[in-house]
DSSP file (Angstrom, degrees, kcal/mol; ACC not computed):
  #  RESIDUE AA STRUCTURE BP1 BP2  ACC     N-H-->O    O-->H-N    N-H-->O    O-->H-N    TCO  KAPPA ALPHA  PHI   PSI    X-CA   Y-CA   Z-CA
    1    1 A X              0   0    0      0, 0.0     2,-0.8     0, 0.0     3,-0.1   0.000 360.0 360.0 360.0 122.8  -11.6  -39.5   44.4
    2    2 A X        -     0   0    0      1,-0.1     0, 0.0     2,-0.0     0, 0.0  -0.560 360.0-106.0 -56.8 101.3  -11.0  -36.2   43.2
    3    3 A X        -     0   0    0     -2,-0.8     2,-1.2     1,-0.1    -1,-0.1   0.347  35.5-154.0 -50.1 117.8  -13.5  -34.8   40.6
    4    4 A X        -     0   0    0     -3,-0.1    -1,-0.1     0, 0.0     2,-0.1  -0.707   9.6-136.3-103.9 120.7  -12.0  -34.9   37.3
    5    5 A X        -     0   0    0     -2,-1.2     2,-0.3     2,-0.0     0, 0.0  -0.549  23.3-145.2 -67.3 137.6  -13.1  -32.2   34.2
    6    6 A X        -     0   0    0     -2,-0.1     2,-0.4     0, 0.0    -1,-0.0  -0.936   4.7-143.4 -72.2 125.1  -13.4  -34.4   30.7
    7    7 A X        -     0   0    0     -2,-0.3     2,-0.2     2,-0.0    -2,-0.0  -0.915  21.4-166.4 -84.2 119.4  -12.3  -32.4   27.7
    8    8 A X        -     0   0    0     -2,-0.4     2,-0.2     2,-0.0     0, 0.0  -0.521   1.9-159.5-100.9 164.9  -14.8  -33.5   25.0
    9    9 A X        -     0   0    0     -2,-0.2     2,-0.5     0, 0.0     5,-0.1  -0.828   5.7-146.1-147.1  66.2  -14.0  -32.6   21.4
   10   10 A X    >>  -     0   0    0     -2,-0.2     3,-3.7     1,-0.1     4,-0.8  -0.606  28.6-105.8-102.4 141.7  -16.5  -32.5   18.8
   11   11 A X  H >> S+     0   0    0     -2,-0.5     3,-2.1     1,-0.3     4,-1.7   0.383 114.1  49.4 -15.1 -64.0  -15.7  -33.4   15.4
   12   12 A X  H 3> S+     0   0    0      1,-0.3     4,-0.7     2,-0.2    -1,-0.3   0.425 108.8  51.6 -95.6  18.6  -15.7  -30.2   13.8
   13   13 A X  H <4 S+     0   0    0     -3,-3.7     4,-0.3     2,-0.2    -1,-0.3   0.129 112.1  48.3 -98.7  -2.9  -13.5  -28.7   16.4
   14   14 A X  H <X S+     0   0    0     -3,-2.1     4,-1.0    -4,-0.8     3,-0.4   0.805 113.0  48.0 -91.5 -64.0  -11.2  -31.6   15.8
   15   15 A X  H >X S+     0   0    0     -4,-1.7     4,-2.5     1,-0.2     3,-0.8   0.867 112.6  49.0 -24.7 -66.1  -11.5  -31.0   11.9
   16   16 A X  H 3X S+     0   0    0     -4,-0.7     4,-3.0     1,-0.3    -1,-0.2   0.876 112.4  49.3 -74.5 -45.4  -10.8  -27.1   12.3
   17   17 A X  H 3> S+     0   0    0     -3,-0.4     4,-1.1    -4,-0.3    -1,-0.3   0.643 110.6  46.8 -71.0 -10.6   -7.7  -27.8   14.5
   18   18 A X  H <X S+     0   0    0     -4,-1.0     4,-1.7    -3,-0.8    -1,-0.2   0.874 107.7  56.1 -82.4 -47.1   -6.1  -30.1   12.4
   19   19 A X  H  X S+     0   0    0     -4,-2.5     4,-3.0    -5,-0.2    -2,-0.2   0.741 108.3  52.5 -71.3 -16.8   -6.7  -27.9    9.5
   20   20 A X  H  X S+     0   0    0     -4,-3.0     4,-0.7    -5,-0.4     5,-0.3   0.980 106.6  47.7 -55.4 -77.6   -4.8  -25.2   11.6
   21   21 A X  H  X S+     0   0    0     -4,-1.1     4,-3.1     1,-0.3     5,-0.4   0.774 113.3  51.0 -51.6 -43.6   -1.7  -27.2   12.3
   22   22 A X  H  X S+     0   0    0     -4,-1.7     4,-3.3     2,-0.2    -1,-0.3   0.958 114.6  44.1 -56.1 -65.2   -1.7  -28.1    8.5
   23   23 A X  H  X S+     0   0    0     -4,-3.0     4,-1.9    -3,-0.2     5,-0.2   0.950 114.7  46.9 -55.3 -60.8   -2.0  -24.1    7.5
   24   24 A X  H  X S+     0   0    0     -4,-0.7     4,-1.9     2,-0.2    -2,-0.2   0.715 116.0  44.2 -49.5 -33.5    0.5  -23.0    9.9
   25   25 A X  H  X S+     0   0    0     -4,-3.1     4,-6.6    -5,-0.3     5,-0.4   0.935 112.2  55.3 -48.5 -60.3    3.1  -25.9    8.8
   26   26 A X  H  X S+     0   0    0     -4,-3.3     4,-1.9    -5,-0.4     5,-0.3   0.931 111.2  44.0 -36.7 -72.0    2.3  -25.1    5.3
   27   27 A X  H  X S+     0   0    0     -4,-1.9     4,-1.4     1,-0.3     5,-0.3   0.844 112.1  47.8 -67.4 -51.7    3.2  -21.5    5.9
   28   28 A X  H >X S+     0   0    0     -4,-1.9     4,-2.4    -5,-0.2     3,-2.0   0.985 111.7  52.2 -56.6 -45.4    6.4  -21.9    7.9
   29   29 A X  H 3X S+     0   0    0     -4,-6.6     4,-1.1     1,-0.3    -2,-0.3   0.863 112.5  46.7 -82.2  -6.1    7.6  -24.5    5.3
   30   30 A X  H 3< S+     0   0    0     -4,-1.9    -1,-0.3    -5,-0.4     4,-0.3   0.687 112.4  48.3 -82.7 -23.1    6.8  -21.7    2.4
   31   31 A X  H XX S+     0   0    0     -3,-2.0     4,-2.0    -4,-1.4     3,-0.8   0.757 114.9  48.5 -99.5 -22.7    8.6  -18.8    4.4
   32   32 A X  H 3X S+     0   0    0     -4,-2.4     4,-1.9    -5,-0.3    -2,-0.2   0.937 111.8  46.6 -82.1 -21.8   11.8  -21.2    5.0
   33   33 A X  H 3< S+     0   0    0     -4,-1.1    -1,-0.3    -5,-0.3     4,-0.2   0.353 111.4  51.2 -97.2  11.0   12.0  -22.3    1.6
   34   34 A X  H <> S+     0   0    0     -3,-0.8     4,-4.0    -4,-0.3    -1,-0.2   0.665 111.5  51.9 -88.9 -30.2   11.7  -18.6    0.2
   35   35 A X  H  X S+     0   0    0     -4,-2.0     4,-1.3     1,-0.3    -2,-0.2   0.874 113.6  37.4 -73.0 -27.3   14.2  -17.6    2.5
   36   36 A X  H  X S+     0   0    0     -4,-1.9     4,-0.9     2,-0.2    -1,-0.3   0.640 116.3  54.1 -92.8   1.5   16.7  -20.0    1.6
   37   37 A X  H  > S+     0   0    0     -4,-0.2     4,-1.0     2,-0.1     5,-0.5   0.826 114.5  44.3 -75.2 -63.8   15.6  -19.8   -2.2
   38   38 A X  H  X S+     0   0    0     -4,-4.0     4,-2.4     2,-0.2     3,-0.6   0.808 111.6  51.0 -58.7 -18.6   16.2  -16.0   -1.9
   39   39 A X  H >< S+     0   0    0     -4,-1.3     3,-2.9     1,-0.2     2,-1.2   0.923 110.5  50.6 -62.4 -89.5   19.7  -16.2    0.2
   40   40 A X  H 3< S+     0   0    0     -4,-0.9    -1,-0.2     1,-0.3    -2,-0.2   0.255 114.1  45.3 -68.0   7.0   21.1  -18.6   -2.3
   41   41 A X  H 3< S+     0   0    0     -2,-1.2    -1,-0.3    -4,-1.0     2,-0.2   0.599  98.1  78.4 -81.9 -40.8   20.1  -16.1   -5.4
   42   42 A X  S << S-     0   0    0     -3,-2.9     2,-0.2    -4,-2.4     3,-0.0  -0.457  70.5-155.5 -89.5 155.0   21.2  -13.2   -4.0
   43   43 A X        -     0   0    0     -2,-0.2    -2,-0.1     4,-0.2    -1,-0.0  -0.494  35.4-107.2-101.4-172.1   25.1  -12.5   -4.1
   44   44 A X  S    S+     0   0    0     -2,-0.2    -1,-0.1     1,-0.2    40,-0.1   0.958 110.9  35.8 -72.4 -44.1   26.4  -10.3   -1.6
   45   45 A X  S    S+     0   0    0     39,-0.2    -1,-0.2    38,-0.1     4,-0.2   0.290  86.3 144.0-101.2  26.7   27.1   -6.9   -3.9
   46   46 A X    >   -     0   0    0      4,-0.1     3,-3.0     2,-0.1    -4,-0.0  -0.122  66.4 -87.5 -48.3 137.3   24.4   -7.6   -5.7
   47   47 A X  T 3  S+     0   0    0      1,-0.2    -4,-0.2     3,-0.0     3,-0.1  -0.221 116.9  13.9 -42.3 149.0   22.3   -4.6   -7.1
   48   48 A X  T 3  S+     0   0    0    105,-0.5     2,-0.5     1,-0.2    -1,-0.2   0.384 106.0 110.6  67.8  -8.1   19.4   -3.6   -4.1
   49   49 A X  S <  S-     0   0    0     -3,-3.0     2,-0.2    -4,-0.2    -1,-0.2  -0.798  83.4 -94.0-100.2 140.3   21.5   -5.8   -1.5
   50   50 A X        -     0   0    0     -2,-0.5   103,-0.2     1,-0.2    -4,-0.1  -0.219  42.2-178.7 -33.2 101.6   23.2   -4.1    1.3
   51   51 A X        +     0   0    0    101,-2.4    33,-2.6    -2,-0.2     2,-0.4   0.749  54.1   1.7 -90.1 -29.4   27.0   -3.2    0.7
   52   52 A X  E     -AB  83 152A   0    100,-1.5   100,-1.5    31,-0.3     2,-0.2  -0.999  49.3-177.8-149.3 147.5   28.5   -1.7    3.4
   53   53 A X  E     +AB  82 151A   0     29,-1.8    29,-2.0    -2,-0.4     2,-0.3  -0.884   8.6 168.1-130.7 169.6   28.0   -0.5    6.8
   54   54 A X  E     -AB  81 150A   0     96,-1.8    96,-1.2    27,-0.3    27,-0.3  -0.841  19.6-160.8-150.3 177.8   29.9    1.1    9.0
   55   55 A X  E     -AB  80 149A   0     25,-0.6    24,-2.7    -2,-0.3    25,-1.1  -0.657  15.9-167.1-161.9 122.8   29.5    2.9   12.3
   56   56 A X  E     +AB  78 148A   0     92,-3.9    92,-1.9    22,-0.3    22,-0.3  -0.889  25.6 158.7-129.5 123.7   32.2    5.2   13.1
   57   57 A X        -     0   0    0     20,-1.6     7,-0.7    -2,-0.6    21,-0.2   0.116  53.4-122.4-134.8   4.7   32.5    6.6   16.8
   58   58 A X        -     0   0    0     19,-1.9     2,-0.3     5,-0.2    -1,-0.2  -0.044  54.9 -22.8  76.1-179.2   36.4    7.5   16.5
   59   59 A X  S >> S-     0   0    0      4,-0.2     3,-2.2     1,-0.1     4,-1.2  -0.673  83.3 -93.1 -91.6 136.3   39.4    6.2   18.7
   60   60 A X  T 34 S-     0   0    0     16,-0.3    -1,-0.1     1,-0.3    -2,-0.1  -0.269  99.9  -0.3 -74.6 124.0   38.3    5.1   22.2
   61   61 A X  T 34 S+     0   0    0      1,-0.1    -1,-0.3    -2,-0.0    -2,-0.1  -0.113 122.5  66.2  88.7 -39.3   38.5    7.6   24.7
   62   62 A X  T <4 S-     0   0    0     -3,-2.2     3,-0.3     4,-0.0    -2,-0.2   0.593 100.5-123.0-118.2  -0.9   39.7   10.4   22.9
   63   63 A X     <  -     0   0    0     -4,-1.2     3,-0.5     1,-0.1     2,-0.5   0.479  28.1 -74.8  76.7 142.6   36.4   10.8   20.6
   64   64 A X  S >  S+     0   0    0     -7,-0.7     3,-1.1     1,-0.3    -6,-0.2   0.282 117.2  72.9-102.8 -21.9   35.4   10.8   17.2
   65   65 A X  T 3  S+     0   0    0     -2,-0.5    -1,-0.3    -3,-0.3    -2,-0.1   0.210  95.4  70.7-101.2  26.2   36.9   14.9   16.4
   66   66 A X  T 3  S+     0   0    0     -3,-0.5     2,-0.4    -7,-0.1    -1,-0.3   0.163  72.7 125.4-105.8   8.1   40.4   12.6   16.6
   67   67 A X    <   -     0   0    0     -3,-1.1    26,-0.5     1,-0.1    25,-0.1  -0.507  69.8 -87.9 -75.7 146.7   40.0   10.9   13.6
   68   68 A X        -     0   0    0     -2,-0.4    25,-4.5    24,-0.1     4,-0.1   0.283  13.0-143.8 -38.4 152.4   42.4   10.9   11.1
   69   69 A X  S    S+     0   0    0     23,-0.3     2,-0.2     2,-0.1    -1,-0.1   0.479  92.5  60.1 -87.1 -24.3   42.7   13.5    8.2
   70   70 A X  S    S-     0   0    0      1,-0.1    21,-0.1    21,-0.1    23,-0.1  -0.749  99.0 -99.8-117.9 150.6   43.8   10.4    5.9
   71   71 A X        +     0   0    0     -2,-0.2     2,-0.3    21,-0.1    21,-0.2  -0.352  53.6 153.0 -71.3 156.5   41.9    7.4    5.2
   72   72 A X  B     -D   91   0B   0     19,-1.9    19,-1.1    -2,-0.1    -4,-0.1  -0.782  41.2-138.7 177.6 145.5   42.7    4.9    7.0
   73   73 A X        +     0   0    0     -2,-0.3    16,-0.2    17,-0.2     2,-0.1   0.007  35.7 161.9-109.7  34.9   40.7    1.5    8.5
   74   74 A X    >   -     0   0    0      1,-0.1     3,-2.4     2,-0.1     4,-0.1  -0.315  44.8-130.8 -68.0 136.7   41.9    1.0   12.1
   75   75 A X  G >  S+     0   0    0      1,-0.3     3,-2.3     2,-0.2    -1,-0.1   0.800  96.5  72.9 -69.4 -26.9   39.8   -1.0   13.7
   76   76 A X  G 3  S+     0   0    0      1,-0.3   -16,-0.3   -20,-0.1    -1,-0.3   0.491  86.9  64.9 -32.4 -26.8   39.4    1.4   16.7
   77   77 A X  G <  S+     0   0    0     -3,-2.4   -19,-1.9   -18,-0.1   -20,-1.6   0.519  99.6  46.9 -83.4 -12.7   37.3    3.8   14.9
   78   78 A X  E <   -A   56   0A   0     -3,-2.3   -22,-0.3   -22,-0.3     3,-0.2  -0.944  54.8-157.2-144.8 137.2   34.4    1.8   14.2
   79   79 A X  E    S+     0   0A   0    -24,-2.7     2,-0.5    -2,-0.4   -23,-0.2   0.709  91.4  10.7 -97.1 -26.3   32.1   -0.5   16.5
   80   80 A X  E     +A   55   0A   0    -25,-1.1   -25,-0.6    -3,-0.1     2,-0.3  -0.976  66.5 161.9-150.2 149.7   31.0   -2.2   13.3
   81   81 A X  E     +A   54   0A   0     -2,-0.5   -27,-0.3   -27,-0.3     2,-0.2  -0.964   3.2 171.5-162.8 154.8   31.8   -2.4    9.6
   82   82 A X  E     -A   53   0A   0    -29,-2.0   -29,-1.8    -2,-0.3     2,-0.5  -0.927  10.3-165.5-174.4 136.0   31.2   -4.7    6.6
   83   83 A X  E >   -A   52   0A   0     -2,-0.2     3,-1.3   -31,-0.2   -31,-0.3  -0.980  25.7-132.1-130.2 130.4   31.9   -4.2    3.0
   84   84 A X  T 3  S+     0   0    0    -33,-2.6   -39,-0.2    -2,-0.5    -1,-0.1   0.755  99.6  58.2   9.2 -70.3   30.3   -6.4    0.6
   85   85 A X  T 3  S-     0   0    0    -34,-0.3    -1,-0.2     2,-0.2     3,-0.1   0.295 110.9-111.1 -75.3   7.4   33.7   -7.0   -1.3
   86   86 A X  S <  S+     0   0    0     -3,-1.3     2,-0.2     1,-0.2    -2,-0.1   0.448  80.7 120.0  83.1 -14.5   35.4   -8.3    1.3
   87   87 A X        -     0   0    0     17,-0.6    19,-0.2     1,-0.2    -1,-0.2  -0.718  65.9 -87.0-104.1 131.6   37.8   -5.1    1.5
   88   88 A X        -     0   0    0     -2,-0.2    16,-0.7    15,-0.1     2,-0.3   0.127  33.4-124.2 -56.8 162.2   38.2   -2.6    4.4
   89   89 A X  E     - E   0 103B   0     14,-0.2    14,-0.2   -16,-0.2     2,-0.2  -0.959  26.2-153.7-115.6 143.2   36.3    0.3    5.1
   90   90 A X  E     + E   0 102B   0     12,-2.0    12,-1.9    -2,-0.3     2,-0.3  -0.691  17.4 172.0-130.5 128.4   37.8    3.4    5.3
   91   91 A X  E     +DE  72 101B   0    -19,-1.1   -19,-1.9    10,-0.2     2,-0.3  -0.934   4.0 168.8-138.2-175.9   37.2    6.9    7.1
   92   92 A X  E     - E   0 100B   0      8,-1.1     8,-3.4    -2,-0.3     2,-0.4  -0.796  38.3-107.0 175.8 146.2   39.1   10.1    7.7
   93   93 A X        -     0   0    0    -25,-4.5     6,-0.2   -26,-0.5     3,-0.1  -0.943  22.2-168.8 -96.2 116.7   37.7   13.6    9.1
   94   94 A X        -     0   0    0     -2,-0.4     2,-0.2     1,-0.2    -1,-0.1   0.825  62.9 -48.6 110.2 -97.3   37.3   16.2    6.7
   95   95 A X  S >  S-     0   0    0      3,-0.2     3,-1.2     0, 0.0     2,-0.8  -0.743  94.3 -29.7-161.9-167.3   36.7   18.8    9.0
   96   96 A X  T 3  S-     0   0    0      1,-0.2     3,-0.1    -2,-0.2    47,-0.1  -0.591 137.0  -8.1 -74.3 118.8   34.5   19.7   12.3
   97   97 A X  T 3  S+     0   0    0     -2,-0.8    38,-2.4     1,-0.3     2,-0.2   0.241 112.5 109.9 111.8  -9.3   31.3   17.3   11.3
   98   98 A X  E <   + F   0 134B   0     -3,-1.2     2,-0.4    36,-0.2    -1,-0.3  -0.546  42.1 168.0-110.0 150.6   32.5   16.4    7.8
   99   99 A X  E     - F   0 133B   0     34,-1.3    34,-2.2    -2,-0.2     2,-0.3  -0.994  23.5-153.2-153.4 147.9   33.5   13.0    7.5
  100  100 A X  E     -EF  92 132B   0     -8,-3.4    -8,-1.1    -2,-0.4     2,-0.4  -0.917  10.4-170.3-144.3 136.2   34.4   10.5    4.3
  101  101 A X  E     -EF  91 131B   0     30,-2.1    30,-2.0    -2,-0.3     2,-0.4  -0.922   5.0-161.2-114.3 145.9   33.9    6.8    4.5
  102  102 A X  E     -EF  90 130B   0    -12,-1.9   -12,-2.0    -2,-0.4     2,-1.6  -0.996  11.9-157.0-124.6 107.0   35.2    4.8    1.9
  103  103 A X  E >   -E   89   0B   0     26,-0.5     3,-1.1    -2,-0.4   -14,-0.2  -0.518  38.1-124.4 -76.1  75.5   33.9    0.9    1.3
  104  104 A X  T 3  S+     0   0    0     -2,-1.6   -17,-0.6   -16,-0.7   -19,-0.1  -0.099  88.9   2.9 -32.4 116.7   37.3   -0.5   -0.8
  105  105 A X  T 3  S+     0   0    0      1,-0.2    -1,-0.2   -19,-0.1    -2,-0.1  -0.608  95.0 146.3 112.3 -65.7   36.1   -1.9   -4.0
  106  106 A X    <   -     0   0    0     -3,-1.1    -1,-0.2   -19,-0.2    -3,-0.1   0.138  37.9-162.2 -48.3 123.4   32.3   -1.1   -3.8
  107  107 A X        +     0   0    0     -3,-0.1    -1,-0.1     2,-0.0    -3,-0.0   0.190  42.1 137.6 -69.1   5.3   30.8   -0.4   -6.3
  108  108 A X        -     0   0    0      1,-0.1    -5,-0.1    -5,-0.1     3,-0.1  -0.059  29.9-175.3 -89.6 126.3   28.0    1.1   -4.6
  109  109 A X        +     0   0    0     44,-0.2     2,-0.4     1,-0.1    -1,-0.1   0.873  62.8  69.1-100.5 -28.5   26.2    4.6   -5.7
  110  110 A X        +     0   0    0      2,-0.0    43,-2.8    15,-0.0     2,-0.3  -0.830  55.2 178.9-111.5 143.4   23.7    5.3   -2.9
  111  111 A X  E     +C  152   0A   0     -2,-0.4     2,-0.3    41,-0.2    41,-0.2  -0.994  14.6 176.3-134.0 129.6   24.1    6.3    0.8
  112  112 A X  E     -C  151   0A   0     39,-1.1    39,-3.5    -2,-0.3     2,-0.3  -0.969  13.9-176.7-143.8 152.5   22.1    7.1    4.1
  113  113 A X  E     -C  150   0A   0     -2,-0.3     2,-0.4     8,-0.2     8,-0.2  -0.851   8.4-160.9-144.0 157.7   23.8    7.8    7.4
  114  114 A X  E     -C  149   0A   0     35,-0.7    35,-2.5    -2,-0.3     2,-0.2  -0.990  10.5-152.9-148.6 120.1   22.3    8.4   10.6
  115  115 A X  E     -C  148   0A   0     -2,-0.4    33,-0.3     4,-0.3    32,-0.1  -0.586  19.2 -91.7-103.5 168.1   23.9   10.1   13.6
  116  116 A X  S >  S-     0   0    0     31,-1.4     3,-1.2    -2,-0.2    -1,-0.1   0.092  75.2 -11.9 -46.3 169.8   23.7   10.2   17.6
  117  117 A X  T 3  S-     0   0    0      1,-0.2    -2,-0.1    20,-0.0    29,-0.0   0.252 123.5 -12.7  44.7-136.6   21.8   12.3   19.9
  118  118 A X  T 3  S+     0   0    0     20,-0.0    20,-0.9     2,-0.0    -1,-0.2   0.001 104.6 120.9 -96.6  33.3   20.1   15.5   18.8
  119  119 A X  E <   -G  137   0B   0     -3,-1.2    -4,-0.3    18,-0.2     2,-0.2  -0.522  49.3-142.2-116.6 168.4   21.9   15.6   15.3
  120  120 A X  E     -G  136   0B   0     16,-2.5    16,-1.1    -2,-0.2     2,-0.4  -0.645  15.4-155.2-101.6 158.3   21.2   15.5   11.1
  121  121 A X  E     -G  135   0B   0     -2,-0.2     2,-0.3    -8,-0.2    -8,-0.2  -0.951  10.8-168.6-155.5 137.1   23.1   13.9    8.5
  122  122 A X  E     -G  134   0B   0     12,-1.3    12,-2.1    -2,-0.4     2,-0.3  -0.916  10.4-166.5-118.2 137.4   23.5   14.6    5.2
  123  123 A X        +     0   0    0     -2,-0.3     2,-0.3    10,-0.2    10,-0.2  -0.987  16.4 155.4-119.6 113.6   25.3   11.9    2.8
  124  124 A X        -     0   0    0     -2,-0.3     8,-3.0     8,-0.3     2,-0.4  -0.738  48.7 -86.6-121.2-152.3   26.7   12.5   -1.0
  125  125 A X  B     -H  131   0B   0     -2,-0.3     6,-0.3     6,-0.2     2,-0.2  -0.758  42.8-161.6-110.6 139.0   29.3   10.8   -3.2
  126  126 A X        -     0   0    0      4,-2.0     3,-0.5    -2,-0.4     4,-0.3  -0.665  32.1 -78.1-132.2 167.6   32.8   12.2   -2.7
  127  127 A X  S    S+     0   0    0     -2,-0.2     3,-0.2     1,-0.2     4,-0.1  -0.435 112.0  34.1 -95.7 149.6   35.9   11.9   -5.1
  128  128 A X  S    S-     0   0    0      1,-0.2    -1,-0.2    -2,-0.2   -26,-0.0   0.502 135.9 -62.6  91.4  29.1   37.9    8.5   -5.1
  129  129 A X  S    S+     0   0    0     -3,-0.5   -26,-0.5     1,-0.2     2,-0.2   0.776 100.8 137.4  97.6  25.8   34.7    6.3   -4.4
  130  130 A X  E     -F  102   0B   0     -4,-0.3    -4,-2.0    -3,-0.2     2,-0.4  -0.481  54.2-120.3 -82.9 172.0   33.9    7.9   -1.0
  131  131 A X  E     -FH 101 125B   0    -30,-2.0   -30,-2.1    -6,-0.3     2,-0.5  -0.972  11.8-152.4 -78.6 117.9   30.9    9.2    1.2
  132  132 A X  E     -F  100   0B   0     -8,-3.0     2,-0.7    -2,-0.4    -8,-0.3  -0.719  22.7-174.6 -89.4 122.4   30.9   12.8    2.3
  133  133 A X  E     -F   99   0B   0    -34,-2.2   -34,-1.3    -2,-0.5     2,-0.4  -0.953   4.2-179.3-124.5 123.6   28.6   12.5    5.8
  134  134 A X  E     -FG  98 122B   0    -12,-2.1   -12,-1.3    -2,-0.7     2,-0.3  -0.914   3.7-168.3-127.2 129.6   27.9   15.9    7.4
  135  135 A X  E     + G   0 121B   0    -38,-2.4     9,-1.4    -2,-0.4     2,-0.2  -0.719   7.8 178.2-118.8 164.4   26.1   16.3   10.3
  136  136 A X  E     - G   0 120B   0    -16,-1.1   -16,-2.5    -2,-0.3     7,-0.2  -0.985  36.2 -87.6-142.9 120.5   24.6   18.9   12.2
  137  137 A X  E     - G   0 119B   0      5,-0.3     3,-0.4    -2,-0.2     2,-0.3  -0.392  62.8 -99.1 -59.7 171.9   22.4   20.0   15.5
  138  138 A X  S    S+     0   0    0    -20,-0.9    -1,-0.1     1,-0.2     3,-0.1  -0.602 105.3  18.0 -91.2 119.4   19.0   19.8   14.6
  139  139 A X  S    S+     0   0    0      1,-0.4     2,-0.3    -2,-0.3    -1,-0.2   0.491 113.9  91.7  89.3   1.5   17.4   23.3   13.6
  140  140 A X        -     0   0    0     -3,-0.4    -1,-0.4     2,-0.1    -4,-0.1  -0.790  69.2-141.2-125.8 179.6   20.7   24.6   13.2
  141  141 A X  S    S+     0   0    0     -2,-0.3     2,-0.1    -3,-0.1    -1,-0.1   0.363  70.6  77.4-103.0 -13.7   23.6   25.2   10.3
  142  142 A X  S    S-     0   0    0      1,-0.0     2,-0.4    -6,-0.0    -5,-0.3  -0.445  76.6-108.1 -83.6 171.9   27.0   24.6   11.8
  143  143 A X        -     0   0    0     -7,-0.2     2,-0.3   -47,-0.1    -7,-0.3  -0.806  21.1-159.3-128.0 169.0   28.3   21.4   12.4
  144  144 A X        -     0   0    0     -9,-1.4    -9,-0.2    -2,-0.4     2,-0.2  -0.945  25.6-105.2-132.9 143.0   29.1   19.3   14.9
  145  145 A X        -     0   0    0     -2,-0.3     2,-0.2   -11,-0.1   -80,-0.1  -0.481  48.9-179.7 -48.4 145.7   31.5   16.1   15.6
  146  146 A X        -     0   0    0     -2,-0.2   -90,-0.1   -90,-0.1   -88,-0.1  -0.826  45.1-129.6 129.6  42.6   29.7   13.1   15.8
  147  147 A X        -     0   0    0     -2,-0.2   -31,-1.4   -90,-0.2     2,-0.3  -0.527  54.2-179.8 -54.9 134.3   29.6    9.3   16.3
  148  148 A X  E     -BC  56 115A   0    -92,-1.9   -92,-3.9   -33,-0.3     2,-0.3  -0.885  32.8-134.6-121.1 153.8   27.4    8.1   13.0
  149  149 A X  E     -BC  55 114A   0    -35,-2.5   -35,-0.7   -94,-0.3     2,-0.5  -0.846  23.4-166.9-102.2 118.2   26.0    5.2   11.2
  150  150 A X  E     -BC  54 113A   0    -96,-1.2   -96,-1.8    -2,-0.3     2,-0.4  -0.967   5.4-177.2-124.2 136.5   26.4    4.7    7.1
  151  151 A X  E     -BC  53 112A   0    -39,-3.5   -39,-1.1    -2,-0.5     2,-0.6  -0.977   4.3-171.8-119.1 140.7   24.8    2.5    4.8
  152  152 A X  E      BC  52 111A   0   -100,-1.5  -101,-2.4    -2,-0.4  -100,-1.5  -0.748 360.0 360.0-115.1 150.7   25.3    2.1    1.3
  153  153 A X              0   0    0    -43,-2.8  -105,-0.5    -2,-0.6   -44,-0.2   0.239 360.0 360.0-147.8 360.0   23.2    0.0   -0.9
């Protein structure tokens, strides 16, 4: 007969594991019910919630310093975008580096954008409810085309 270990137990290492499974249930069912409290309070354009993103890399193949001079929200330009309001988002090139994305609708006052590779980006508020992004190498002052990331909140 093979020799067989007994796992013994003693009471207050049964107590203390019991009172585990109890905190750690407790605590999952308090983090699901905040999360679904707090989903079903917050609206979508709600102040402090996320309104837009976008991420604009230009038409495929021919690269990002072919994007349009006019806005415009072909889907080709972007690997991902989302506007709050349900309404396209919009970009059009500027100039080399200069960019404006436009969330249609959004009410949205604040912006930070983040670019590829070795580069900077600078974000302000541009006329007809846009975002000016210019980016830049890093340590320098000219600018350079781009793939980039925007978020507005």
């Amino acid at each position: 007969m093979p020799n067989r270990t007994r796992l013994s137990l003693s009471p207050g290492t049964a107590i203390a594991l019991v009172a585990l499974f109890f905190a750690l249930g407790g605590s999952a069912f308090a983090v699901g019910e905040a999360v679904q409290s707090s989903a079903a309070v917050q609206q979508r354009c709600q102040n402090g919630a996320v309104r837009g993103v976008a991420t604009v890399v230009g038409p495929a193949g021919a690269g990002i310093a072919n994007t349009p001079d006019r806005f415009t929200s072909a889907a080709g330009l972007f690997s991902r975008r989302f506007n709050c309001t349900g309404k396209g988002v919009q970009v059009r090139r500027v100039s080399v580096g200069v960019f404006e994305v436009r969330f249609v609708g959004n009410a949205a006052s604040t912006a930070v954008a983040s670019a590829v590779g070795n580069a900077l980006t600078a974000v302000e508020p541009a006329p007809e409810g846009a975002f000016r992004v210019s980016i830049h190498p890093a340590g320098r002052d000219d600018f350079v085309d781009a793939a980039f990331s925007i978020v507005v909140v």
